[in-house]
Each structure stands twice: as C-alpha cells, then as structure tokens.
C-alpha positions as a Python dict, from the first residue, in 0.01 Angstrom:
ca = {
    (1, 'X'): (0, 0, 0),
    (2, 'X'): (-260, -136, 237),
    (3, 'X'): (-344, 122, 552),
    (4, 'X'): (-283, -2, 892),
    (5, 'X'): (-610, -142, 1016),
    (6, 'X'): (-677, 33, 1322),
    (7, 'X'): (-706, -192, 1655),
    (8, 'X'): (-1014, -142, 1893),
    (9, 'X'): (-916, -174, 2276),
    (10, 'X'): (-1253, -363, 2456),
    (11, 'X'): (-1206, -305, 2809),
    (12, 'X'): (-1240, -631, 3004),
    (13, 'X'): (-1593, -679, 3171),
    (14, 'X'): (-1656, -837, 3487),
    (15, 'X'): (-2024, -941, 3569),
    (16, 'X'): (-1994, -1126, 3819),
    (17, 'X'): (-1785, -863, 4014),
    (18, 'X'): (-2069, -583, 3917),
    (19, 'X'): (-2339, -883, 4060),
    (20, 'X'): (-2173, -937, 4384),
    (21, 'X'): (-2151, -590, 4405),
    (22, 'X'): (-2519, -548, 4390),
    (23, 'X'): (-2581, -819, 4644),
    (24, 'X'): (-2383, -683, 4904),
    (25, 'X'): (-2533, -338, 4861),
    (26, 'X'): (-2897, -541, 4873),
    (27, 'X'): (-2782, -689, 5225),
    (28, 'X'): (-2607, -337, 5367),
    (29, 'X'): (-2943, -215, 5290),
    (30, 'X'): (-3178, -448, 5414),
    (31, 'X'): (-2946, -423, 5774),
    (32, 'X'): (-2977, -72, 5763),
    (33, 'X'): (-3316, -72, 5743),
    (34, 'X'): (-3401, -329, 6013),
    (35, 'X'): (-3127, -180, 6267),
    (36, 'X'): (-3295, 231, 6205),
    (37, 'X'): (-3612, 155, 6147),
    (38, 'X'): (-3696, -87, 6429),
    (39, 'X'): (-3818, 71, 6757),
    (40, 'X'): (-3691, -161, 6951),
    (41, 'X'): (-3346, -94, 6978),
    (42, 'X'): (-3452, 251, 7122),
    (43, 'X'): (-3257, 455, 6947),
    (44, 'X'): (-3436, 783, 7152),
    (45, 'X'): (-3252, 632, 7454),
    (46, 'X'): (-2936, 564, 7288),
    (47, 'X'): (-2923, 935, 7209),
    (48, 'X'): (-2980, 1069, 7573),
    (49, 'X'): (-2740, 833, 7725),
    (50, 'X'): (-2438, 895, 7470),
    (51, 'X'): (-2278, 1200, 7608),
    (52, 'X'): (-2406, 1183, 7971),
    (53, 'X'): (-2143, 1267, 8199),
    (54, 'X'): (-2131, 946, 8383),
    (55, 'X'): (-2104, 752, 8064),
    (56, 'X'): (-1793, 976, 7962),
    (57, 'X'): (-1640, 963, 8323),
    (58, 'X'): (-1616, 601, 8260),
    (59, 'X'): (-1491, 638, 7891),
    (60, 'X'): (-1228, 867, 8072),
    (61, 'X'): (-1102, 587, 8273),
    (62, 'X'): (-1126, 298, 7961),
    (63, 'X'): (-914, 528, 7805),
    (64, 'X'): (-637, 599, 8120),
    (65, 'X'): (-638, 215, 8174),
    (66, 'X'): (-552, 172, 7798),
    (67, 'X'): (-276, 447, 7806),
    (68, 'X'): (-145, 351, 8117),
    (69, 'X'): (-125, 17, 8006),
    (70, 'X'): (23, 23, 7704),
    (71, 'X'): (267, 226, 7801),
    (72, 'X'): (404, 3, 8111),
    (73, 'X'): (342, -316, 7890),
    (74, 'X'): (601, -194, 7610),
    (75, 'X'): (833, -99, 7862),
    (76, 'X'): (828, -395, 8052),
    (77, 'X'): (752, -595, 7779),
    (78, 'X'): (1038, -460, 7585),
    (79, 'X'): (1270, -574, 7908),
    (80, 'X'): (1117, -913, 7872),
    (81, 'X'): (1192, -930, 7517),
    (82, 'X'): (1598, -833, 7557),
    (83, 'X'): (1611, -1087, 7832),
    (84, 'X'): (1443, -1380, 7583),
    (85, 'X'): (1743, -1247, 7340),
    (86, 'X'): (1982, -1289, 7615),
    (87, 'X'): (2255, -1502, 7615),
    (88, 'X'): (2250, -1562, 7944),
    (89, 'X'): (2026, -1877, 7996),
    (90, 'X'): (1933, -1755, 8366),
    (91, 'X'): (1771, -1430, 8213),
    (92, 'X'): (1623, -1607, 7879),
    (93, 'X'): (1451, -1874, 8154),
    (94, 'X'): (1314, -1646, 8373),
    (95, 'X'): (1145, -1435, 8106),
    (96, 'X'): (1021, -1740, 7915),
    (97, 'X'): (876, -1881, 8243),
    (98, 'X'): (703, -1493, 8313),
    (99, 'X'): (538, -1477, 7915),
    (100, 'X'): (450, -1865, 7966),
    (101, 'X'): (274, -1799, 8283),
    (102, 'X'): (125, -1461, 8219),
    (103, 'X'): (-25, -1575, 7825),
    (104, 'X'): (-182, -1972, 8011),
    (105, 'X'): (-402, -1724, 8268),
    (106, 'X'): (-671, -1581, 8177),
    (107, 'X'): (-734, -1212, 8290),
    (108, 'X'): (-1001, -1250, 8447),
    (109, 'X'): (-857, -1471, 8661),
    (110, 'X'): (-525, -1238, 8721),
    (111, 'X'): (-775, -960, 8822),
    (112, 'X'): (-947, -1156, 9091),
    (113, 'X'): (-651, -1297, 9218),
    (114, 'X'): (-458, -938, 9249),
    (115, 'X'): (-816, -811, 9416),
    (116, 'X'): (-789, -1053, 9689),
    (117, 'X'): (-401, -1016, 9716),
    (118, 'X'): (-456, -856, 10074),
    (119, 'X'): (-609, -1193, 10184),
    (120, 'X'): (-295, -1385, 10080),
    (121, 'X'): (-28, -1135, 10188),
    (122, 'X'): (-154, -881, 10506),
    (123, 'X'): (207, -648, 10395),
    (124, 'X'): (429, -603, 10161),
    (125, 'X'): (810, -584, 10267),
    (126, 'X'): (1108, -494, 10060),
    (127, 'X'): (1418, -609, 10222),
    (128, 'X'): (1662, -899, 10168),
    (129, 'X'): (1512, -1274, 10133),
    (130, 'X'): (1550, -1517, 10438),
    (131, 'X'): (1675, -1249, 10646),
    (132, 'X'): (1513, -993, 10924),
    (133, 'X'): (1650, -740, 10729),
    (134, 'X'): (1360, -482, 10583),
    (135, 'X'): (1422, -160, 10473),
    (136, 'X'): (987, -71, 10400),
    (137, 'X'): (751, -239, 10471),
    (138, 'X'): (395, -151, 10353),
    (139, 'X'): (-5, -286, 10445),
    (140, 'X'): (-145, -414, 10067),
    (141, 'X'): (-463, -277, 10126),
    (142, 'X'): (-332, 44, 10170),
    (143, 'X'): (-124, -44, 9864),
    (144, 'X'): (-349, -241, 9622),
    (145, 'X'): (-695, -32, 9555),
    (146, 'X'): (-927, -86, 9261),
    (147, 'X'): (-743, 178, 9002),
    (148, 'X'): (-429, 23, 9114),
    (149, 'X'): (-500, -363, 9067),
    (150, 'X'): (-639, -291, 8694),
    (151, 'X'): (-284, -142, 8610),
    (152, 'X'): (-121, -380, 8735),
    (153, 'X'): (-364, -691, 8595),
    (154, 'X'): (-314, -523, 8242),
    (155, 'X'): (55, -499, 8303),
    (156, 'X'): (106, -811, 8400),
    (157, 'X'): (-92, -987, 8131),
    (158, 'X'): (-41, -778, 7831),
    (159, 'X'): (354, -758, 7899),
    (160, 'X'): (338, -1126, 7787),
    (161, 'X'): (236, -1079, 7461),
    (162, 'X'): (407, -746, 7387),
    (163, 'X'): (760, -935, 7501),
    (164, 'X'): (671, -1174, 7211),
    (165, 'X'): (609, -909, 6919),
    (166, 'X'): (879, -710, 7004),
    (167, 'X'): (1090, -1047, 6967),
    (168, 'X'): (957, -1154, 6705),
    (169, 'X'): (1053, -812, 6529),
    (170, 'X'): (1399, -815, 6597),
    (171, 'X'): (1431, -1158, 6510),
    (172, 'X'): (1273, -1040, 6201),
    (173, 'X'): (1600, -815, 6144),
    (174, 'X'): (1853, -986, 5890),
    (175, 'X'): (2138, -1078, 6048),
    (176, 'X'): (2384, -912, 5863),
    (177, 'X'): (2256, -587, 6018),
    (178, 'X'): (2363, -685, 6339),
    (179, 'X'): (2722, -799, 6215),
    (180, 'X'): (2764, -468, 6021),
    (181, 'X'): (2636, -284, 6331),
    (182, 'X'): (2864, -417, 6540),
    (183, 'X'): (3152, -352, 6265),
    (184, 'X'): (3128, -10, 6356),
    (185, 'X'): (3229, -25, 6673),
    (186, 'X'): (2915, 116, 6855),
    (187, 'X'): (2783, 50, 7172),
    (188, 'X'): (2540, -214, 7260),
    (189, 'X'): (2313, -12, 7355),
    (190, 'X'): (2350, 247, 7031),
    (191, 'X'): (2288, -34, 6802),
    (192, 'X'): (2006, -153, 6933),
    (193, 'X'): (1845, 207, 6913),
    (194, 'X'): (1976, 307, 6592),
    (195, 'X'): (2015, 76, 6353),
    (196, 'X'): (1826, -281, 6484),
    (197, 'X'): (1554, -116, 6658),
    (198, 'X'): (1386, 106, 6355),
    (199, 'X'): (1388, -181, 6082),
    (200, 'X'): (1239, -416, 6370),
    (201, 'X'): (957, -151, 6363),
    (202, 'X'): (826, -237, 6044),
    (203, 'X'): (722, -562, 6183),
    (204, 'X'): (603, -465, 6539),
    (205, 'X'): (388, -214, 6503),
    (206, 'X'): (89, -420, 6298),
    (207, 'X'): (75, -678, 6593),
    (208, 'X'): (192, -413, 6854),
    (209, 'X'): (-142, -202, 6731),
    (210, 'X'): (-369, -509, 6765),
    (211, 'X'): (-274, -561, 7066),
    (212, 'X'): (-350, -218, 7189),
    (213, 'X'): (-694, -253, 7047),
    (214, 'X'): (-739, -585, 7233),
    (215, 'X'): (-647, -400, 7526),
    (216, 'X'): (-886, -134, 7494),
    (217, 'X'): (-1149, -387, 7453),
    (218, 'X'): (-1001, -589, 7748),
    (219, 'X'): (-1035, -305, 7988),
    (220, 'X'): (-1391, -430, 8003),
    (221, 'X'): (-1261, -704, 8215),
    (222, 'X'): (-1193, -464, 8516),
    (223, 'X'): (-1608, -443, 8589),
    (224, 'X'): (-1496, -805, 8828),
    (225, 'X'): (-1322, -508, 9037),
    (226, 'X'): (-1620, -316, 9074),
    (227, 'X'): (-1434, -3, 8902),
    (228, 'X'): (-1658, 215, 8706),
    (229, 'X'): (-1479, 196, 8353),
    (230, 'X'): (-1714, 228, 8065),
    (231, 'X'): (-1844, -117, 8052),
    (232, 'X'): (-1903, -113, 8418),
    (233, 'X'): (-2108, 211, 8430),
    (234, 'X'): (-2310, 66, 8168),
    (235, 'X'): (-2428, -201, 8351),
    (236, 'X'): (-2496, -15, 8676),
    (237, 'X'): (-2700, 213, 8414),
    (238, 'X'): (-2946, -55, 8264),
    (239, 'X'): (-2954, -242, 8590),
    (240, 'X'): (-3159, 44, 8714),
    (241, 'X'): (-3326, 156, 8390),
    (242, 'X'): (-3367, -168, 8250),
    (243, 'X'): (-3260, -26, 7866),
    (244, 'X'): (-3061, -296, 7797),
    (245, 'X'): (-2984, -297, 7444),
    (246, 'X'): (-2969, 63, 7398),
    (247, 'X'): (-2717, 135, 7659),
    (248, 'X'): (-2549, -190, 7526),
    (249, 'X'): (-2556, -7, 7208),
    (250, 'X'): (-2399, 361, 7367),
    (251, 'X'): (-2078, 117, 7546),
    (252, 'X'): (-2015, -86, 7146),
    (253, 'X'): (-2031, 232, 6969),
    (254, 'X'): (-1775, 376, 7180),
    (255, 'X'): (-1555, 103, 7181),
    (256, 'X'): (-1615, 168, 6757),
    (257, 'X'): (-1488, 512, 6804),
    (258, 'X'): (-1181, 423, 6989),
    (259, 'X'): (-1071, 137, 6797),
    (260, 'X'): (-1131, 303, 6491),
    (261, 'X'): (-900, 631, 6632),
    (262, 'X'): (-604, 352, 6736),
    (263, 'X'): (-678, 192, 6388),
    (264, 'X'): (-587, 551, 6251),
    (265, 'X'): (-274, 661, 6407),
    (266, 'X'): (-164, 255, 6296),
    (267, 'X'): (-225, 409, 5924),
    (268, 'X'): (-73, 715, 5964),
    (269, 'X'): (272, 575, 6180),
    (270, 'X'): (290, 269, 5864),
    (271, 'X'): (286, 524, 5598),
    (272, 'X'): (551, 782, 5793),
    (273, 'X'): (775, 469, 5838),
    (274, 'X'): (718, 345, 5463),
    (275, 'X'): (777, 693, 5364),
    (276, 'X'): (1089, 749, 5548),
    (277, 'X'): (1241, 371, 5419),
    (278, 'X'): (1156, 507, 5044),
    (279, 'X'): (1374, 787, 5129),
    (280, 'X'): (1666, 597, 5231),
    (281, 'X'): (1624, 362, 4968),
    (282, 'X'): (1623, 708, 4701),
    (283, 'X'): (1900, 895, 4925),
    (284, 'X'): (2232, 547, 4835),
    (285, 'X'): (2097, 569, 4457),
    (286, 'X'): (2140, 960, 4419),
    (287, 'X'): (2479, 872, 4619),
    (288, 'X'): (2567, 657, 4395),
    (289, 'X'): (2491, 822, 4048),
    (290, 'X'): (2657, 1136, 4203),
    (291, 'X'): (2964, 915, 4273),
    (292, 'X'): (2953, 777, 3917),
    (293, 'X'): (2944, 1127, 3767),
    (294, 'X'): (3225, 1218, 3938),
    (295, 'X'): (3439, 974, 3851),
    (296, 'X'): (3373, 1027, 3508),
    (297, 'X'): (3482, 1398, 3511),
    (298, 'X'): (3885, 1446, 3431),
    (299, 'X'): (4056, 1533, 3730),
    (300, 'X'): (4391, 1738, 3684),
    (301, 'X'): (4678, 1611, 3674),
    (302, 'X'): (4998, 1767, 3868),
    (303, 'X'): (5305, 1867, 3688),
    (304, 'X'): (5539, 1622, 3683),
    (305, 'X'): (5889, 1773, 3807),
    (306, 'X'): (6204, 1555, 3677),
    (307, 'X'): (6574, 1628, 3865),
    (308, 'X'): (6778, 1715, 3539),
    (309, 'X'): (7094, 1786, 3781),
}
C-alpha cells in the first residue's frame, strides 16, 4: 500500500504589492525629508507660536462656534427634516424652499449679509404681521454682534444640509418598521424615538460626522466678521510678523488635531452602535433556541377526571 504523498502549502506571493509598497515608503520619505529638513518653513517659529495664548484663545472660539453649531443645526435641522417627511404639503414646501435656499448661498455670502443686517432692518419687532400690534421690539445692533452673527450664519447654512442626512436616514429605514411600529399602538412621537430613530442612525452619523468636520473647517469663514477665531488670529499674527508659512503651518495643524479628535469619537460611536445591533441580532436567536428547547421538554399532563355517576 502506497503512503499518502504529503501536500506542500506555497503561500501566495505578491510582488507587485511588496513593490508598491516600497515606492510609497520611497515618496513618504523623500516628503519627510524636504518638509523637516528645509529651513524655510521655519519650523523654530512654528514651535513658539503653537501654544501661545492668543493662538489658543482663538482655537477656544473655533471650537465654541463648532459646538454651538452643531448642536443648533441638528436641532433645527432635525425640525426641517420631520417637516420634509410631512404630509402636510404647506410644511414639506416651506422646508424644501429653506434647505433649497440655504444649500444655493454660499456662506460667505450669508455672513456678510447677516453683518450688515442692521443696515437693512434698524429693529427687530415681534408682534402680529400687518398689524400695529408689537409685543418687543428690539434695535439689531444691539441684537446682532460679531459672536452672534457667526451662530447664526452656521445655523442657518449648515441646518440645510443636516435636514437632508437626517432624511435621508429615515428614508433609509425599511418600511415595514414603520408599519410594525405603528402596530403597536405607540405614539407618534415614541416611535420615532424608539424604534425609527436608532436604525436611521446607522446611516446618519457617517455623513452627519463629515459634516461636523466641514464645519469645523468652515468656521474659518467667520475672519469676513472680523472675529478672532483661529484662522483670523492667524492672520492678524503674520500680518505683523510677516511668518507666513509657519503660522500658516500652527492654524493647519490644528485644524489636523481637531478633525482627527471628531474623526475619533465617529469610530468609537460606529463601533458602540455595531456592537449594540450584534447584540440584538444574538439576543432573538438565544430566544429562539431557548423557545425550541422548551417545547421539546414533556410537559405534564393533568388527570383526566370522568363522571362515572
């Protein structure tokens, strides 16, 4: 009887794979070198201006514009989004006219105009329309200052595009969900929260975290306003020095460092959410093997009592 030959296992070799490996370590290193090694980009000046207090003053407010408006955005952009879901066709108009105004202008332009506000409108009133009734009644440059106007700008123009995403995510929601939600017999308001609203995560939050990035990065827009943000500061910096590229430098690297934390917390809320939907995939199976065992165990049966009278 012949023996079994034995079988050798080659692993599979991939050279071009280990060759454009190589060449993108060649071109990491030859950037490395020419961005340390060359003088120019002042890298002793880049170091003193990095944690000066004025610098971080203006990180501070990059970072309370980018709170603030994310925060206001998703809550009025979430209010946007239920009206587009409406079925009212007054309320679905009205918020498609808001995100198709607010994502055509340019923020920039939304800044400028909400700076010069005062010019167009000397007070602002609240009362009821086409009537001399007015209940407050307030001056807008008393009302409008430069904090105040970036909120708002961001607000206004980011609410757009938040509406959208969240939108898009509970349109991404099968529909049977929302047929056996409303089998149950909860409130409107309950199924939204509970049920639609946590699978519609899964698709909001990659676009909902890009757009918070953008944000952060568009918070640069503000300097039209004068404010002194991060970007802003910079420039008031290396108009005086005249270290342009190094203080250029100290504003992109922090705008690295936040971006990078937001890019983060993305990673870590995606993997509690996937982790939480393997659970209640694992949690109906174990249900349903420990309702199978049990219905393969005897039950007892009751004594059967005939009437012999």
């Amino acid at each position: 009887m012949k023996s079994p030959e034995t079988v050798k296992v080659v692993p599979a070799r991939y050279p071009l794979r280990t060759v454009g490996a190589f060449v993108a370590l060649f071109v990491l290193a030859t950037l490395v070198q020419s961005v340390a090694f060359n003088p120019r980009w002042e890298w002793a000046v880049f170091a003193r201006w990095f944690f000066d207090p004025v610098i971080l003053e203006g990180l501070g407010q990059t970072l309370l514009l980018t709170l603030l408006g994310t925060v206001l955005s998703v809550m009025f952009g979430g209010l946007l989004a239920l009206a587009r879901l409406s079925a009212s066709w007054l309320l679905s108009s009205l918020a498609w006219s808001y995100i198709w105004l607010f994502r055509s202008l340019p923020l920039i332009v939304v800044l400028i105009i909400l700076y010069n506000f005062s010019y167009l409108y000397d007070t602002l009133s609240l009362g009821i329309p086409f009537t001399g009734i007015t209940w407050a009644r307030y001056d807008t440059i008393n009302v409008l200052g430069q904090f105040s106007t970036a909120v708002i700008g961001l607000t206004l123009v980011q609410s757009a595009y938040t509406a959208e995403i969240i939108r898009g995510g509970f349109l991404g929601v099968d529909h049977g969900q929302y047929e056996a939600a409303a089998a149950l017999g909860l409130p409107a308001w309950r199924r939204t929260l509970r049920i639609i609203l946590p699978q519609a995560l899964r698709t909001i939050l990659p676009s909902g975290f890009n757009e918070i990035i953008s944000l952060a990065k568009g918070t640069a827009m503000v300097y039209v306003l004068a404010m002194p943000e991060l970007f802003y500061t910079i420039q008031m910096i290396y108009n005086r020095t005249q270290d342009v590229i190094p203080l250029l430098m100290v504003g992109a690297v922090w705008y690295l460092v936040i971006t990078s934390v937001l890019s983060a917390i993305q990673h870590l809320v995606e993997r509690w959410l996937a982790r939480s939907e393997r659970r209640s995939a694992i949690n109906p199976s174990r249900v349903r093997i420990h309702s199978a065992a049990t219905a393969r165990i005897p039950q007892p049966q009751e004594p059967a009592h005939a009437n012999l009278s």
